[in-house]
C-alpha positions as CSV (number, residue, x, y, z in Angstrom):
1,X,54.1,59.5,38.8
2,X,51.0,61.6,38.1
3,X,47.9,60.9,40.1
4,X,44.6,60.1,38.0
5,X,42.0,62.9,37.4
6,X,38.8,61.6,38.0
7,X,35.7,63.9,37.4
8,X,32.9,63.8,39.9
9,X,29.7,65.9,38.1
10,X,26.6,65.7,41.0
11,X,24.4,68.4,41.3
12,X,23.8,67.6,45.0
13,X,26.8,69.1,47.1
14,X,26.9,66.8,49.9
15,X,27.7,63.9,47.5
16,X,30.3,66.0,45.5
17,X,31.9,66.8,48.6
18,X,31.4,63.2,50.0
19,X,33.3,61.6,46.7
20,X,35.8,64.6,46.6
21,X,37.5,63.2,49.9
22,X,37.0,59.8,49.6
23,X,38.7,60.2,46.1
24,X,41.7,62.5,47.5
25,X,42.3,60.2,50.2
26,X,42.9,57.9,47.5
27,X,45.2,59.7,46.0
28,X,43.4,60.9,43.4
29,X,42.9,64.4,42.1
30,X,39.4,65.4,41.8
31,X,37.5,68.5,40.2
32,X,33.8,68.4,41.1
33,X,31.1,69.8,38.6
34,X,27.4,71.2,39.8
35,X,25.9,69.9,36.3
36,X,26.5,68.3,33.3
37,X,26.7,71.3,31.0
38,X,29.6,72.8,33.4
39,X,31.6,69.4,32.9
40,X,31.1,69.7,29.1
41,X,32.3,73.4,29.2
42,X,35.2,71.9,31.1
43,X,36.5,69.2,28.9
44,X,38.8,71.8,26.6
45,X,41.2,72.9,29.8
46,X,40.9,69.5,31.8
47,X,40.4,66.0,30.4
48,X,39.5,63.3,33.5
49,X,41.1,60.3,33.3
50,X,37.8,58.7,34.6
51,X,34.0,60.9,35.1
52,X,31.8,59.6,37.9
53,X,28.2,61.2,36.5
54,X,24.9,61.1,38.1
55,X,22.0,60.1,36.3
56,X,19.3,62.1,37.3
57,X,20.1,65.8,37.6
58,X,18.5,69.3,36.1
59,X,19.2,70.7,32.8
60,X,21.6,67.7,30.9
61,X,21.3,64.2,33.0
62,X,23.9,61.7,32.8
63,X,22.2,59.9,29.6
64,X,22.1,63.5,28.2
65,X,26.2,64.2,29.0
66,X,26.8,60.7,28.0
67,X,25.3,61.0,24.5
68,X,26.8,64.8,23.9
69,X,30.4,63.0,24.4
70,X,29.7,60.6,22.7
71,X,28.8,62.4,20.0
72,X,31.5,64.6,19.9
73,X,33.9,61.4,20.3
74,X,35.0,62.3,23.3
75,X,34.3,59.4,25.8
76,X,36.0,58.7,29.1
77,X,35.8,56.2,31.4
78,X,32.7,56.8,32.6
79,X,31.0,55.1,36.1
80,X,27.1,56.3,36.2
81,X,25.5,56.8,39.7
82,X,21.8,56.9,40.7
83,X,19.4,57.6,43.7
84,X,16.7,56.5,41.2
85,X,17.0,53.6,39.9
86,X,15.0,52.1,37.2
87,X,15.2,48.5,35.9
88,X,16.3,50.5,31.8
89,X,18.6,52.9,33.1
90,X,21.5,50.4,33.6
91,X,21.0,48.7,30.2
92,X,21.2,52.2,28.9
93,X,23.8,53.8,30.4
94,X,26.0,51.2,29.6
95,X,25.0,50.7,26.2
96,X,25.6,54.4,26.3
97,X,29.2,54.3,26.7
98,X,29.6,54.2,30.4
99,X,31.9,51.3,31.9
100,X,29.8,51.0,35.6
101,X,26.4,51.6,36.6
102,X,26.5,52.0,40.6
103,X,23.2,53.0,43.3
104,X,23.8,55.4,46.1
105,X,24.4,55.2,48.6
106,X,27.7,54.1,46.9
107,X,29.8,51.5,48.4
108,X,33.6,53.3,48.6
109,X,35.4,50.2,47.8
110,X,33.4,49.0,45.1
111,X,33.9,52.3,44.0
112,X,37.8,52.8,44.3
113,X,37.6,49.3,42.4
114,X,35.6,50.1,39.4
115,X,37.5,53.6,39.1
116,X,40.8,50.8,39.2
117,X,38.8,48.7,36.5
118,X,37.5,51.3,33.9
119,X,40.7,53.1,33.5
120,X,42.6,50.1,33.6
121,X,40.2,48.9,30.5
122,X,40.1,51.9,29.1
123,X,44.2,52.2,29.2
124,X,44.0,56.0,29.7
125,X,46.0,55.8,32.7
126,X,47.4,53.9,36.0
127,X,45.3,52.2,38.5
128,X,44.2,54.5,41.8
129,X,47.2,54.3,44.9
């Protein structure tokens, strides 16, 4: 059985690298993105199963990426994290298409669980091991 692809676009390293292993030692497969525009440029050779996006990032933010795919009718499973939150983000991220809105520092098991819960509603896939 194929492992889930899960997305994981951050322009700050450390939390790239951070998610990357807490999501392979899930079992997941994970390809990490600097910015939004080089997930978008992605999407033609590799389609995540589920995107973890952060909100507030240089050039294209999450509400930026989020409105491009949906645009282009191209959603995924979509989990939003933020360092910044603000009271409208939340209601606008998920009225944006995105099926969590989490704050970092990010809780790994609430995490794993809404990764479990998005695809699972979204039915592109099997639940992470």
């Amino acid at each position: 059985m194929a492992s889930l692809l899960v997305a994981v676009v951050d322009d700050e390293e450390p939390v790239r690298k951070a998610l990357g292993r807490l999501l392979r030692a899930s079992g997941l497969n994970v390809h990490a993105f600097p910015s939004g525009q080089a997930f978008i440029d992605s999407i033609a050779s590799a389609r995540p199963d589920c995107l973890i996006l952060d909100l507030h990032m240089p050039g294209l933010n999450g509400l930026q990426v989020l409105e491009h795919l949906k645009a282009c009718r191209t959603l995924f499973p979509t989990i939003v994290i933020t360092g910044h939150d603000e009271p409208e983000n939340q209601t606008r991220c998920l009225s944006g298409g995105a099926m969590a809105y989490m704050r970092k520092p990010l809780d790994d098991r609430l995490l794993l669980h809404a990764i479990d819960e998005a695809v699972k509603n979204s039915g592109s896939g099997h639940p992470p091991a």
